[in-house]
C-alpha distance (Angstrom), angle and dihedral (degrees) to the residues before:
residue distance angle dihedral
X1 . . .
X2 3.76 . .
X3 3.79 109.9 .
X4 4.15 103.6 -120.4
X5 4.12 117.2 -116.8
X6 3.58 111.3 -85.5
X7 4.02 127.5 -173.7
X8 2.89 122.0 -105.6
X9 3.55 97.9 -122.9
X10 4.32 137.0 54.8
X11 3.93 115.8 -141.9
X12 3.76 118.2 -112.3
X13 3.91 107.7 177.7
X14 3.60 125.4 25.8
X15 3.89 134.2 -164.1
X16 3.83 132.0 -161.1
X17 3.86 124.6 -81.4
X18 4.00 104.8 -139.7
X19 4.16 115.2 -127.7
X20 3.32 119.0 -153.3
X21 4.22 144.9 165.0
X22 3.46 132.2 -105.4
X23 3.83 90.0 -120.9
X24 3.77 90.3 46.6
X25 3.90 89.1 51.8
X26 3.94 92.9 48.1
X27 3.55 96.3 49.8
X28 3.79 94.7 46.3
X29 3.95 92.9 46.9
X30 3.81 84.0 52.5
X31 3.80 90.8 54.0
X32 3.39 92.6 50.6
X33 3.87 99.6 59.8
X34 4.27 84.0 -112.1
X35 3.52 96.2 -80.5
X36 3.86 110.0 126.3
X37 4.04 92.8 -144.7
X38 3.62 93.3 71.0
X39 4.05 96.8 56.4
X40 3.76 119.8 103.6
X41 3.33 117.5 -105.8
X42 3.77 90.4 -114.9
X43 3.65 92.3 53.1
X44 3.77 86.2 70.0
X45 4.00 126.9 76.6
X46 4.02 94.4 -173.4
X47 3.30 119.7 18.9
X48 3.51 116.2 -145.7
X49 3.99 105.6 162.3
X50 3.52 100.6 110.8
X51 3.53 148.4 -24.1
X52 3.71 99.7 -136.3
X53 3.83 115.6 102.1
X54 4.24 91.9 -7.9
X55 4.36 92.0 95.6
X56 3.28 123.9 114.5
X57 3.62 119.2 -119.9
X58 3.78 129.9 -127.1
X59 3.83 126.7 -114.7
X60 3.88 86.9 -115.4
X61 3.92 85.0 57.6
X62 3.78 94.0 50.5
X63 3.78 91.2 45.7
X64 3.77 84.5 53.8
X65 3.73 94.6 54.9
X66 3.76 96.2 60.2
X67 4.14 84.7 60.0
X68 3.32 102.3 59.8
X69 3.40 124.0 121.8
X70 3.71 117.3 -138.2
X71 3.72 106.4 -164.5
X72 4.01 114.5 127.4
X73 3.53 104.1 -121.7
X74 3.42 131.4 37.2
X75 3.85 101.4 2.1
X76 4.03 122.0 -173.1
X77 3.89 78.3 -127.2
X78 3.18 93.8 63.2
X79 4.12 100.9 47.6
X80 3.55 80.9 41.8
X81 4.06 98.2 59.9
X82 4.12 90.7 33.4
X83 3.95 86.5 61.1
X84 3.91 94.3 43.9
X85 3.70 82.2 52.0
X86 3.49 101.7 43.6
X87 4.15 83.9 51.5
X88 3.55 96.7 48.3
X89 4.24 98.5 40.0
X90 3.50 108.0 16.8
X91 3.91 90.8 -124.9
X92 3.96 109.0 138.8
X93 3.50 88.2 -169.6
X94 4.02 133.7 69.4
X95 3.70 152.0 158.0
X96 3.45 116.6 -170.1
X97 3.62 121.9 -139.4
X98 3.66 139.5 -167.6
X99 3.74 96.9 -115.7
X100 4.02 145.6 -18.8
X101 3.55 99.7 -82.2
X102 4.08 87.4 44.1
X103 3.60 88.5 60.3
X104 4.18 92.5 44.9
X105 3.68 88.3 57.4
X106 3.80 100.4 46.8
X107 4.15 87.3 50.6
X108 3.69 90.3 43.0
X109 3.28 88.3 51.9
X110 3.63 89.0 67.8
X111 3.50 108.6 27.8
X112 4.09 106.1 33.7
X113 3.73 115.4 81.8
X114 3.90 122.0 169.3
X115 3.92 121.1 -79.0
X116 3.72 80.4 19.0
X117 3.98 118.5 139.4
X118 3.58 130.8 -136.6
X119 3.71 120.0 -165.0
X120 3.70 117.9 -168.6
X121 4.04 138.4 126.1
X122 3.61 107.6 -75.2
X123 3.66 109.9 -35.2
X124 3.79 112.4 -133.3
X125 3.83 119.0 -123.8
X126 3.64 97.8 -97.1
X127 3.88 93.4 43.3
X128 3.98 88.2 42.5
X129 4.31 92.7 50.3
X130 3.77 89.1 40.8
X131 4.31 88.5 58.0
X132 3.59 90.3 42.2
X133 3.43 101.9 45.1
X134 3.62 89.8 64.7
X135 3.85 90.1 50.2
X136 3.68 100.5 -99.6
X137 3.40 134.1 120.5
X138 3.88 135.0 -124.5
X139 3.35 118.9 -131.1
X140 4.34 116.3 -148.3
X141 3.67 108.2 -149.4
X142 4.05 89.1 161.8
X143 3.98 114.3 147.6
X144 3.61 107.7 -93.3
X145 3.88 94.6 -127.3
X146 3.81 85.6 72.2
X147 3.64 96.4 81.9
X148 3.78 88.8 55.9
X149 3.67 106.2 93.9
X150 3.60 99.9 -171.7
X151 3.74 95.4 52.4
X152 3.58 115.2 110.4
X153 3.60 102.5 -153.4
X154 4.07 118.3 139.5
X155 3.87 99.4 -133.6
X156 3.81 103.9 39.0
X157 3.89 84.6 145.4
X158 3.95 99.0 70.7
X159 3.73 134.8 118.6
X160 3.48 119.6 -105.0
X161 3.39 101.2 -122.2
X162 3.59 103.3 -163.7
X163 3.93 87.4 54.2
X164 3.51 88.1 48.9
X165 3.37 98.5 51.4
X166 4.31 87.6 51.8
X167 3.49 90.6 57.6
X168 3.57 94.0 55.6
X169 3.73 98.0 41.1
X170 3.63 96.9 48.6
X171 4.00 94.4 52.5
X172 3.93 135.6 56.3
X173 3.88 106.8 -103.2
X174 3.87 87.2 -116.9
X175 3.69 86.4 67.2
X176 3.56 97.2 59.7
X177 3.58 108.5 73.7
X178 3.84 97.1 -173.3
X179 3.71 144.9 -46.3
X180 3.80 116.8 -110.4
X181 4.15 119.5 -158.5
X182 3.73 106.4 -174.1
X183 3.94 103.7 -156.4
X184 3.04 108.1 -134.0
X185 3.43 97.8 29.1
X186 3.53 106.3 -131.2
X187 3.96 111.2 -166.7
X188 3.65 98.9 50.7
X189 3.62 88.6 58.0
X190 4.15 114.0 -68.6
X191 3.93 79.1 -67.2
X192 4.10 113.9 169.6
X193 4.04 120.9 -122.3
X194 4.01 117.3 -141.1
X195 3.68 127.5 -120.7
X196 3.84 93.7 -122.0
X197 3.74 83.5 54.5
X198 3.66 99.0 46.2
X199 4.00 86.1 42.2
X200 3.97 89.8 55.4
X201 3.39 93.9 48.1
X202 3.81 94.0 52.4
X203 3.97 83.5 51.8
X204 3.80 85.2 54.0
X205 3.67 88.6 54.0
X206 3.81 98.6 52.9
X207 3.50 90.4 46.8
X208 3.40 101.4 57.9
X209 4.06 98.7 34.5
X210 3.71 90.9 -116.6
X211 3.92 124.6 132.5
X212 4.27 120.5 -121.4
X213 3.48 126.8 -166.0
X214 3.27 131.6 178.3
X215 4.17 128.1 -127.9
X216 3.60 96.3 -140.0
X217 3.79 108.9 174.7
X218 3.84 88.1 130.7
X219 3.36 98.0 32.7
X220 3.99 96.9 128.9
X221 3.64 83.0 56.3
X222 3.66 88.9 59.5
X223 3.41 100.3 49.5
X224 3.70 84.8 48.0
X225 3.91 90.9 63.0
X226 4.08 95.1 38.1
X227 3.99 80.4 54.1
X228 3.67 94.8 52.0
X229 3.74 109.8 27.1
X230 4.38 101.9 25.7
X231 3.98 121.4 96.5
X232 4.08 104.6 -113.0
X233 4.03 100.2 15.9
X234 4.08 102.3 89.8
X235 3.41 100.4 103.2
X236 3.90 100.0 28.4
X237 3.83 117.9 110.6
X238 3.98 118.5 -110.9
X239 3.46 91.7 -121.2
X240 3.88 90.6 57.9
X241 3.58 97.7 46.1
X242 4.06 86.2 50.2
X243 4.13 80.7 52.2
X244 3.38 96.2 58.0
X245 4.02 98.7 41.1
X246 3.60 86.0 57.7
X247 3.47 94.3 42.4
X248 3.96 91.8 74.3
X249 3.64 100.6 51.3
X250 3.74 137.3 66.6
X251 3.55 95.5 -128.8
X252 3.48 156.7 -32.6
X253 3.69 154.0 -108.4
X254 4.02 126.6 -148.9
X255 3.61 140.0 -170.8
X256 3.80 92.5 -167.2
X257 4.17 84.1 -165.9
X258 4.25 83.6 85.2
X259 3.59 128.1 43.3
X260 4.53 90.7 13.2
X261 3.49 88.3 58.0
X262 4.05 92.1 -130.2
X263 3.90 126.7 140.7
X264 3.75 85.2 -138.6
X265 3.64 146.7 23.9
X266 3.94 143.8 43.9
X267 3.67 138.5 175.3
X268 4.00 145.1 -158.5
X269 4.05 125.4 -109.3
X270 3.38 116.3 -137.7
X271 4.12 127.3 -158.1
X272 3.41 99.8 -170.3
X273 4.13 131.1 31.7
X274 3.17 100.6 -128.7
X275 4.13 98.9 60.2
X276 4.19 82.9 50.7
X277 3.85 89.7 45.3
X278 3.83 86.9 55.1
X279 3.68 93.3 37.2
X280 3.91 78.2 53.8
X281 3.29 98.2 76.1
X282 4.20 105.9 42.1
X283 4.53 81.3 49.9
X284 3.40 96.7 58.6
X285 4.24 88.9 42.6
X286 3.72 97.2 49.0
X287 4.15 101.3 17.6
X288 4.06 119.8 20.7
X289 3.25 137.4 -91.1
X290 3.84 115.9 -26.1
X291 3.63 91.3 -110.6
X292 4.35 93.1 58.4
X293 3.54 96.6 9.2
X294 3.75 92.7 -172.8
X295 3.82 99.0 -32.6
X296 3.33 141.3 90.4
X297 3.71 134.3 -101.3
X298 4.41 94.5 -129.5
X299 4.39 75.9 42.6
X300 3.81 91.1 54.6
X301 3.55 93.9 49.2
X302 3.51 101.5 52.4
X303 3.66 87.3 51.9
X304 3.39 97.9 58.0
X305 4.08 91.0 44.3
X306 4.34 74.8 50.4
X307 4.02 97.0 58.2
X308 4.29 88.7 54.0
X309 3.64 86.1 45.3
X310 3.85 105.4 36.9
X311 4.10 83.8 47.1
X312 3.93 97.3 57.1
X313 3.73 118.5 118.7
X314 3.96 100.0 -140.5
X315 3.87 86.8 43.8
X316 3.92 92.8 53.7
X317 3.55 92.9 37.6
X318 4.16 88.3 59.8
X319 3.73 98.2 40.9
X320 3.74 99.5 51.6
X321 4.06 88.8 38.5
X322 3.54 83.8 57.1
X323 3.99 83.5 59.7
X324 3.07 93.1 46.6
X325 4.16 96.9 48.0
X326 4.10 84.8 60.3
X327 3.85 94.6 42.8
X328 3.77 90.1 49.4
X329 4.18 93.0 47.6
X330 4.13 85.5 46.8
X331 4.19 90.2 53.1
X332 3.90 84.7 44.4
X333 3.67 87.0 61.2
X334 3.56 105.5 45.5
X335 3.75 94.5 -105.6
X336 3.88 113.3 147.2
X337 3.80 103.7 -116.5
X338 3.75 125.3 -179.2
X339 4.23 109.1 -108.1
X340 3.34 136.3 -101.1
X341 3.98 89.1 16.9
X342 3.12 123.9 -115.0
X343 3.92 126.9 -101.5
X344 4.15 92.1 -122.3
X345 3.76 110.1 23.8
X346 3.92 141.4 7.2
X347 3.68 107.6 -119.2
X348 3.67 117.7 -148.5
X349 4.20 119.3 -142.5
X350 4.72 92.6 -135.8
X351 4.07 79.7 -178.5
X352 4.24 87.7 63.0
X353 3.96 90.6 38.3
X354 3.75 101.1 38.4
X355 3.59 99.2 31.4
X356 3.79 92.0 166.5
X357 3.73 105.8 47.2
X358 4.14 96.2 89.5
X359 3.76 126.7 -140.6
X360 3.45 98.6 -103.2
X361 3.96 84.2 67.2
X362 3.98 97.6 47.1
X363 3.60 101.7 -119.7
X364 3.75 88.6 -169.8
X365 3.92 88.5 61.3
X366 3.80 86.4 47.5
X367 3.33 96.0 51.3
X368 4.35 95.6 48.3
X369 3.94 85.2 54.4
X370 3.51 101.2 45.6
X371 4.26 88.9 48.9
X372 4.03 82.0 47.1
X373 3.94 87.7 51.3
X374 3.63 89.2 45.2
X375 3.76 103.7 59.1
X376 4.06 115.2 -19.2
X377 3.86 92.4 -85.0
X378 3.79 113.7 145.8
X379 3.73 112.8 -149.8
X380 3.64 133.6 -177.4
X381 4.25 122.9 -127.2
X382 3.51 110.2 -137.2
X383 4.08 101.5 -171.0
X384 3.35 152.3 47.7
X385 4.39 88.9 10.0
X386 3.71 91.9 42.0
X387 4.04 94.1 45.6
X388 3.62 85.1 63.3
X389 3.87 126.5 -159.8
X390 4.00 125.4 -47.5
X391 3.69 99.0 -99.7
X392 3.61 92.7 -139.2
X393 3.97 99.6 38.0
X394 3.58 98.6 36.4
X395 4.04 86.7 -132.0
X396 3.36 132.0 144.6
X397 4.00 109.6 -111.2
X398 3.36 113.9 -128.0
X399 4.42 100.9 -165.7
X400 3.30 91.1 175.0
X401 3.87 96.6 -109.7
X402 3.74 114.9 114.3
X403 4.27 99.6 174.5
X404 3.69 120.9 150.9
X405 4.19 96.3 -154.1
X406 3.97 118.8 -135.7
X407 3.86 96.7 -161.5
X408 3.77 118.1 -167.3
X409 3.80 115.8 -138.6
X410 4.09 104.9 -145.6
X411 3.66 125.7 -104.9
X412 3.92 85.8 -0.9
X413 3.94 109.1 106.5
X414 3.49 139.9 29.3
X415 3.78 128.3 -123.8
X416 4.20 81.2 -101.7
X417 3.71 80.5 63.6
X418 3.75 93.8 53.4
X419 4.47 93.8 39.1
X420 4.02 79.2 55.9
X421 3.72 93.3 50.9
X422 3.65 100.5 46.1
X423 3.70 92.5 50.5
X424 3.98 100.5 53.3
X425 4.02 77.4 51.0
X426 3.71 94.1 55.5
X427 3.91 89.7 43.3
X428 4.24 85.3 55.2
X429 3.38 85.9 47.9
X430 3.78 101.8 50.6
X431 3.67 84.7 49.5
X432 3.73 98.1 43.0
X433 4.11 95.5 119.6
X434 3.71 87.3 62.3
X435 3.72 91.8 70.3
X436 3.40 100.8 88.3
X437 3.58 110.8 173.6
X438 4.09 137.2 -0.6
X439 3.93 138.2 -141.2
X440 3.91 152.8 -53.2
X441 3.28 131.6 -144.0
X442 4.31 108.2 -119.5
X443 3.74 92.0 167.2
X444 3.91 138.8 9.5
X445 4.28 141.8 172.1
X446 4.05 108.2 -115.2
X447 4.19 81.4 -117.9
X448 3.43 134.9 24.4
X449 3.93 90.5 8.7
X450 3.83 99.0 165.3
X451 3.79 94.3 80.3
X452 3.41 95.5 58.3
X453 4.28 103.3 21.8
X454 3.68 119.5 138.7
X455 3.79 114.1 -148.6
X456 3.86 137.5 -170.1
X457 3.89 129.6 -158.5
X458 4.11 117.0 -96.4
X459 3.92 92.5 -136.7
């Protein structure tokens, strides 16, 4: 007989999973103006938000904690995570940051002027508010195939090159403040972009005199796919796929809260010195010295523990298989899922299940608070709310993606877990007619409003 899958890891601590009612869950979802990020963690039984921050560490990574060294400047901690980094990247240079969005800011800070563009695949909500706060604009160059969600092609994350290449033909270099590839890419669905792609682009870059990094929270993930689905890579190591992704770009960006498996923390790659000595100055405004930069030593440890651990083939292999376990029950049951899923989180199409709720009332939204209501699982809307206004119009942007995101935290839940999820899905689902209408905005931020949106029922 076959021996059965196991993970690749045993559980050594434990914490409660909260039950709840139905009526308890509608009343608090009321309270909270319907957006999910303003429930109590207790109010939730599976929490689905995000992966960033929510895995669970390793006993390795707790040992590592009670190591580090605290002192302001020059911390062992520190030289210990730049040469993890330099190992596993091949950037020399780094700032470490507190999180993802801390690192956007510092390189923004340097590279972003007003009327500026951006081109990149799909900028992610923090990357996309960060551009636009300074007055430029971000530029989607995405494949088109992405926003099909029953295409099963493996590398629906790419640049378009051919768009790409537009942008940077049809404006001066010293408009183009950089091109950002966030691997995976994240909007259109967690969706993996190649190595030839992210090789071509880098071409693009030299060509044009224009600098590229990549946003590479999930970049393990990536590798993971380029690995398993890319002409040449089967028998290369993780680690040297991540090698040679890196190897084309001038940099990087990292929320260390993904792929290192770290609650907090993340850093920028630098190729050259004088991009970090710039950077230099904007981390120790906004973060801390440049050898913390707003974390701790014990912090910076465990994240460099989290790179060996969050780049390991059997450990990627179970996390996104774990994905892949709840996409595969939510196709079984008729439920529209975005395809090929994604390496973090199974994306759900709200305008194929609730065909009749229309844009203007955010079905995605509609459909995250009626899976909440359902069974205590905390989604995240990735569409019309998320997209934001025009900054110049004032209009909502419809993008044509309407996904409410189910994103796995790693090492967290079991495949119970997932079962559970799936079936208060399937019981939305089977009910989906009953839905009859969606939202209004009563109250929103200028940028970035979804984190903080209040919401009333269209009745």
């Amino acid at each position: 007989m076959k021996l059965p899958y196991v993970e690749p890891y045993k559980t050594k601590m434990v914490e409660p999973v909260y039950k709840s009612t139905e009526g308890q869950r509608e009343k608090w979802i009321t309270e909270s103006g319907y957006n999910l990020f303003n429930l109590k963690a207790e109010q939730v039984t599976i929490d689905l938000l995000t992966d960033s921050g929510t895995g669970a560490m390793s006993d390795r990574q707790w040992a590592a904690l009670m190591t580090g060294d605290e002192s302001y400047a020059g911390a062992s901690s520190y030289y210990n995570l730049k040469n993890v980094i330099s190992e596993i990247t091949g950037f020399s240079w780094f700032l470490p940051v507190h999180q993802g969005r801390a690192a956007e800011n510092v390189l923004f800070s340097v590279l972003v002027k007003e009327g500026d563009l951006v081109p990149g695949n799909s900028h992610f909500d923090t990357t996309k508010g960060h551009i636009e706060f300074r007055k430029a604009v971000p530029v989607d160059c995405t494949v088109d195939i992405a926003s099909d969600t029953t295409l099963n092609a493996p590398f629906k994350g790419n640049v378009d090159l051919e768009k790409l290449e537009r942008v940077l033909k049809d404006n001066p270099s010293e408009k183009i403040a950089c091109i950002i590839v966030t691997i995976t890419n994240n909007t259109s669905g967690g969706q993996p972009v190649s190595m030839e792609n992210i090789r071509s682009t880098g071409a693009l870059a030299q060509k044009y005199g224009v600098k590229f990094f990549l946003d590479s929270a999930r970049f393990a993930e990536n590798a993971w796919f380029i690995k398993t689905r890319e002409a040449g890579y089967a028998d290369k190591d993780i680690r040297e796929i991540v090698r040679e992704m890196f190897s084309y770009c001038d940099g990087m960006t990292m929320s260390s809260k993904k792929d290192a498996i770290v609650n907090m923390g993340g850093f920028i790659g630098f190729r050259d010195e004088e991009t970090f000595r710039r950077a230099s100055a904007f981390n120790i405004i906004y973060e801390g010295f440049i050898t913390y930069g707003g974390m701790s030593g014990r912090d910076m440890n465990a994240l460099a523990q989290g790179l060996y651990e969050g780049t390991e083939y059997e450990f990627l292999s179970s996390r996104i298989g774990q994905v892949a376990r709840l996409g595969s029950l939510m196709k079984e049951y008729g439920i529209p899922v975005l395809q090929p899923f994604g390496g973090h989180a199974i994306f759900i199409d709200a305008q194929k299940f609730l065909p009749h709720i229309p844009l203007e009332e955010f079905p995605a939204q509609t459909l995250a608070v009626e899976i909440y209501i359902e069974g205590g699982i905390r989604s995240s809307e990735i569409g019309t709310l998320m997209a934001d206004r025009d900054p110049v119009t004032r209009q909502n942007r419809y993008t044509g993606r309407e996904l409410v995101r189910l994103a796995i935290p790693r090492r967290v839940y079991s495949d119970n877990h997932m079962d559970y999820v799936a079936a208060a899905v399937k019981n939305v689902f089977d009910r989906k007619d009953s839905v009859r209408h969606g939202f209004r905005i009563i109250h929103e931020a200028p940028i970035l409003r979804h984190f903080t949106i209040g919401l009333e029922r269209i009745v």
